[in-house]
C-alpha positions in Angstrom: -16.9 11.8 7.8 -17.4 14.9 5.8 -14.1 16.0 4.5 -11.8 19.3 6.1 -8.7 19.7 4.6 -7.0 22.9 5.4 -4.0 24.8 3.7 -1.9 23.7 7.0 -2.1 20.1 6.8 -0.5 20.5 3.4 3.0 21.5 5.4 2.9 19.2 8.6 5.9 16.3 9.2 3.6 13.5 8.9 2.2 14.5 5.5 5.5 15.5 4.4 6.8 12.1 4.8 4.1 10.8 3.1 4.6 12.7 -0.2 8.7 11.6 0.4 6.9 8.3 0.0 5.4 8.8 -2.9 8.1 10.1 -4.6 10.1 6.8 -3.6 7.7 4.6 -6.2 8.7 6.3 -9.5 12.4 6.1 -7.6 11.8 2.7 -7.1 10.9 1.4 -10.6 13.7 4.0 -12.2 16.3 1.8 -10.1 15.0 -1.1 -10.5 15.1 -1.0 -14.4 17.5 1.8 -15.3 20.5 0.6 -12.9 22.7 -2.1 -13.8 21.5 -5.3 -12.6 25.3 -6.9 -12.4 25.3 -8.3 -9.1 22.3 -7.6 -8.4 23.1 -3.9 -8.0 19.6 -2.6 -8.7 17.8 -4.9 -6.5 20.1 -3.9 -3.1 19.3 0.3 -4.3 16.0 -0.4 -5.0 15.6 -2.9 -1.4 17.4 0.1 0.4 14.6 2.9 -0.9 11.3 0.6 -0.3 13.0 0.0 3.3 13.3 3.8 3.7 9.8 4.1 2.5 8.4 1.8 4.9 10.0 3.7 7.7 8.7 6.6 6.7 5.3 5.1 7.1 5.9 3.8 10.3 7.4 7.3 11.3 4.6 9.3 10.0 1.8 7.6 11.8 3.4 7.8 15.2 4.2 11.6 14.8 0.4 12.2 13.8 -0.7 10.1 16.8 1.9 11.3 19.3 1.8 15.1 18.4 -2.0 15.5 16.8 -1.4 15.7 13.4 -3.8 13.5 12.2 -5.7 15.1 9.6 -8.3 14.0 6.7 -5.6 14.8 3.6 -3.2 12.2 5.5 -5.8 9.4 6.2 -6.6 10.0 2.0 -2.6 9.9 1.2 -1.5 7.9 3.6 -3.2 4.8 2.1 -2.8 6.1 -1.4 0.6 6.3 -1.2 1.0 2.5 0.5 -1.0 1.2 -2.6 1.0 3.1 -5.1 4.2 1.5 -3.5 3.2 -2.2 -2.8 1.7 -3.0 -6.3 4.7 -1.6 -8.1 7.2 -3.3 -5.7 5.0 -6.1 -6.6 5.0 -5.9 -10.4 8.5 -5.1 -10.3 9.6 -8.3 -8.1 7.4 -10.3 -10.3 9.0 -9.0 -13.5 12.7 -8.8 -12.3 12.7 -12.4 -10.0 9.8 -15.0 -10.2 9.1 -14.7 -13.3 12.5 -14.5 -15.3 13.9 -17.0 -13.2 12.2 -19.3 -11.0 10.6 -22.6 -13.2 7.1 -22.2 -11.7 7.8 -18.0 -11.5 4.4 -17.4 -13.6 2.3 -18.4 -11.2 3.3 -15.0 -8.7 2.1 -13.0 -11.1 -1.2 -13.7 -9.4 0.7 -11.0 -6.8 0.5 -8.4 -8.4 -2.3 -8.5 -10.5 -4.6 -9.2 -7.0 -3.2 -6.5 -5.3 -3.7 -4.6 -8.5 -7.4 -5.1 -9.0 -7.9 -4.9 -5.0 -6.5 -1.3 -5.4 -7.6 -0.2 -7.9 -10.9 -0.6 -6.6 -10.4 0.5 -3.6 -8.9 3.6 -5.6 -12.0 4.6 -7.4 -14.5 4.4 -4.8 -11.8 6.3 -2.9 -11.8 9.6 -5.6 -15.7 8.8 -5.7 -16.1 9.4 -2.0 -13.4 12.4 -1.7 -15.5 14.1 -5.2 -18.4 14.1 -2.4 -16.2 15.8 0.5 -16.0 11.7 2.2 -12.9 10.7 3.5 -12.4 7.1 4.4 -9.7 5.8 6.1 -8.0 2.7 6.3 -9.4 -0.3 8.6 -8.0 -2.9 10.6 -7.5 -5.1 8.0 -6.5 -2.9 5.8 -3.6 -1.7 8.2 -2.3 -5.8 8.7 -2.5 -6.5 5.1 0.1 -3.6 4.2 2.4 -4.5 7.0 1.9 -8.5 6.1 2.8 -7.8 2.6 5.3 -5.3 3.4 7.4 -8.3 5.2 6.4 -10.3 2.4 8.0 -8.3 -0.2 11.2 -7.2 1.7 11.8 -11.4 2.0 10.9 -11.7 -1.6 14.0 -9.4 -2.6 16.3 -12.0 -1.6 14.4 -15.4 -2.3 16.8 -17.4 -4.5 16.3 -19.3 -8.0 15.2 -22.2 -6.6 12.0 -22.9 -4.7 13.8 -23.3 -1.3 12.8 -22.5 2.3 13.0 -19.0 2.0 11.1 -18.9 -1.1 8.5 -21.1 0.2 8.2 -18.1 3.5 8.0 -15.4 1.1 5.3 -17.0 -0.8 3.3 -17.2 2.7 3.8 -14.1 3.7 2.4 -12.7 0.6 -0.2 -15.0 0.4 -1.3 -13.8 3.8 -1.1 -10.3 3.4 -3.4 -10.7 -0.1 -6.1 -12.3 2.1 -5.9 -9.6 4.3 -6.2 -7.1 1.8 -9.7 -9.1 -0.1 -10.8 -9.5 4.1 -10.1 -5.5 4.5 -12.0 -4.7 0.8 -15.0 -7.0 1.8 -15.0 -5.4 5.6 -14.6 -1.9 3.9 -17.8 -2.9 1.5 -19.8 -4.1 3.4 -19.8 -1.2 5.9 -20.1 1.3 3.3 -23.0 0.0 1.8 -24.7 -0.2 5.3 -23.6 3.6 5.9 -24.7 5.0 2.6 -28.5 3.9 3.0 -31.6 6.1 2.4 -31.5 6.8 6.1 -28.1 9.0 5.4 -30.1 12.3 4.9 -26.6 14.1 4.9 -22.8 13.9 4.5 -22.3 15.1 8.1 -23.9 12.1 9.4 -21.6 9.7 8.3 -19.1 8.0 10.2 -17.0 6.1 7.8 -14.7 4.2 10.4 -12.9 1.6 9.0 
């Protein structure tokens, strides 16, 4: 899908919520290291903004749908802006929790660091395909993992010191939503290198529906 951003889409509510989204992540990590952690102040500010920037991903894909807003900017930032937030929640959970305080806490730093390298990758060939006036959005799988892990983490806030119940949830959760994600990347390769085949004589004829 050849790429056809116009100076519009840059203003409408669903893409607005989306850069309020990506603001939330530096917010996020600011709070989350910068506020005092007595009581576990920093962790209820810092729940409270990655609740209201799951909302706001919720909100904006039901405005595009419901009042036609959908545009090829927002399927690039919407997903950008999902990554951006989900690894640092991750890292920052992983620093603040797990690994400061639970006995076996090293071992979810396989969190963030899969999520990481899952991104990232998806990431580059992401800029790679925009460079070339591509825009790919996200597929089913891709959709289910950031949901999945989005429960995942907003359990994980509250999961006590000790390997209990709850803990043991969270950990499932997360663990499902980062086989999701590796199921969405392979899906997501092996379309794309089906697609982009010497019978692609053109950008236009690409339909890069994930």
């Amino acid at each position: 899908m050849s790429s056809k951003v116009k100076k519009e889409d840059f203003y409408n509510p669903p893409n607005i919520l989306t850069y309020l989204r990506i603001l939330c992540v530096p917010a996020f990590a600011a709070v989350f290291f910068a506020v005092d952690s007595t009581k576990n102040l920093n962790v209820y500010i810092a729940f409270s903004i990655f609740l209201f920037a799951s909302v706001t991903d919720l909100l904006d894909g039901f405005i595009a749908r419901k009042f036609g807003y959908i545009t090829d900017l927002g399927k690039m930032l919407d997903p950008l802006a999902d990554k951006l937030l989900q690894v640092t929640t991750a890292i920052c959970l992983c620093i603040n929790d797990f690994v400061h305080y639970s006995n076996i806490g090293m071992l979810f730093i396989a969190f963030p660091i899969a999520l990481g390298l899952k991104e990232g990758f998806m990431l580059l060939w992401g800029i790679i395909l925009a460079r070339k006036k591509i825009i790919v959005h996200s597929n089913f799988f891709g959709k289910a993992a950031a949901f999945i892990n989005t429960l995942g983490m907003l359990l994980s806030f509250f999961a006590g010191e000790t390997y209990d119940l709850y803990r043991i949830l969270a950990t499932v959760v997360l663990s499902l939503g980062t086989i999701a994600a590796y199921i969405a990347l392979i899906d997501y390769s092996r379309k794309l290198y089906v697609q982009l085949d010497h019978s692609v004589k053109n950008k236009s004829d690409l339909d890069l529906k994930f």
